[in-house]
C-alpha positions as CSV (number, residue, x, y, z in Angstrom):
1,X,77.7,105.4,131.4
2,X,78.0,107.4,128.3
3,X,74.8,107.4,125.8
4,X,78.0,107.9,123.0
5,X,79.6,104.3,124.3
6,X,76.3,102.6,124.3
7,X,75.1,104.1,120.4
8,X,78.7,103.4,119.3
9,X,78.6,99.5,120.8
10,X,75.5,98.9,119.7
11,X,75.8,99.6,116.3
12,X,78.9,97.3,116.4
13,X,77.6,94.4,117.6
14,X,74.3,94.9,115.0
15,X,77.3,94.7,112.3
16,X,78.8,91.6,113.6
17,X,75.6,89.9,114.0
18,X,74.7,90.8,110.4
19,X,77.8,90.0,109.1
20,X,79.2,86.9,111.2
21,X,81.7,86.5,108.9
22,X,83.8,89.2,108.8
23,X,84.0,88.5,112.8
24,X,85.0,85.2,112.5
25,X,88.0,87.3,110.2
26,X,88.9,89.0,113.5
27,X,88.2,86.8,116.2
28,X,87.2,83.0,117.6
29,X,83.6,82.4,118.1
30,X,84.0,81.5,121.5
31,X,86.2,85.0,121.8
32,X,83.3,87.3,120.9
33,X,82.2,88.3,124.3
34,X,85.7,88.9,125.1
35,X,85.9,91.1,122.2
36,X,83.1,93.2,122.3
37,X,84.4,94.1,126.4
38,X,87.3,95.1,124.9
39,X,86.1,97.4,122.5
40,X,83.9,98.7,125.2
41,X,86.8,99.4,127.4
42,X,88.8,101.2,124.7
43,X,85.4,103.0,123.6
44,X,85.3,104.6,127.1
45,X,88.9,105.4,127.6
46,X,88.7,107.4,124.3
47,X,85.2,109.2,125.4
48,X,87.1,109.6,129.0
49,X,90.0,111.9,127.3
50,X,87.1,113.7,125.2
51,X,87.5,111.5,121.8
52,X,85.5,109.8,119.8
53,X,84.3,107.2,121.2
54,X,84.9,104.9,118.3
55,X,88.0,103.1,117.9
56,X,90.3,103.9,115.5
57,X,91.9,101.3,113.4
58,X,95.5,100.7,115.2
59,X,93.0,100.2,118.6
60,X,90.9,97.6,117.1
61,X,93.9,95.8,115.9
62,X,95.8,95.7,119.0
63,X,92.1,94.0,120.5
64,X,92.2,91.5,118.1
65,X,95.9,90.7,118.5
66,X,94.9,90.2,122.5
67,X,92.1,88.3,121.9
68,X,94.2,85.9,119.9
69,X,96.4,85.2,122.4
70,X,99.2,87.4,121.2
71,X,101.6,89.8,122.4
72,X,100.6,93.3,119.7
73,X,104.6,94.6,120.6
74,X,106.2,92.1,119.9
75,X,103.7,90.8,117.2
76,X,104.3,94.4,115.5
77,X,108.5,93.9,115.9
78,X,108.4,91.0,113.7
79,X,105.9,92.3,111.5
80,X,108.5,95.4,110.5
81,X,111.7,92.8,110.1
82,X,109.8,92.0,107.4
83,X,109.7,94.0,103.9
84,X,106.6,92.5,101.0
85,X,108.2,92.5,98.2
86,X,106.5,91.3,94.5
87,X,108.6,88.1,94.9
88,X,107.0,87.5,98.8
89,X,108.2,88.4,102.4
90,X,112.0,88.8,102.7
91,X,114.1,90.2,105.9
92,X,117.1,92.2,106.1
93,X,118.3,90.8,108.6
């Protein structure tokens, strides 16, 4: 195990716990566990090809799309049919 997984995870889950809110933002209560694997998993994959062991923001995205059930490709495809405009969300196709 790397000591750079373990700092990095536990100063994440001390922020959740203090701020329960901005979980609940992310992720189900009853998905937190879930979660927090995750992040682990990406956390060492990163330390394993000699990054950072913290997540950048497109990786902690695609976690919370998973843990929501959802598919991030095809989540991100609709996403980018999709232009905001000042008037609201319009499509070109």
């Amino acid at each position: 195990m790397s000591v750079d997984v373990d700092i990095y995870m536990n100063n994440i889950i001390k922020f959740f716990k203090e701020n329960q809110n901005d979980l609940l933002n992310l992720v189900p209560k009853d998905k937190e566990e879930e979660f927090y694997a995750k992040i682990r998993e990406q956390a060492f994959k990163n330390f394993n090809k000699g990054e950072e062991a913290s997540l950048t923001q497109p990786q902690l995205m695609e976690i919370c799309v998973r843990v929501n059930g959802k598919d991030p490709v095809l989540d991100k495809k609709i996403k980018d049919i999709f232009i905001t405009t000042k008037y609201g969300l319009i499509c070109l196709n």
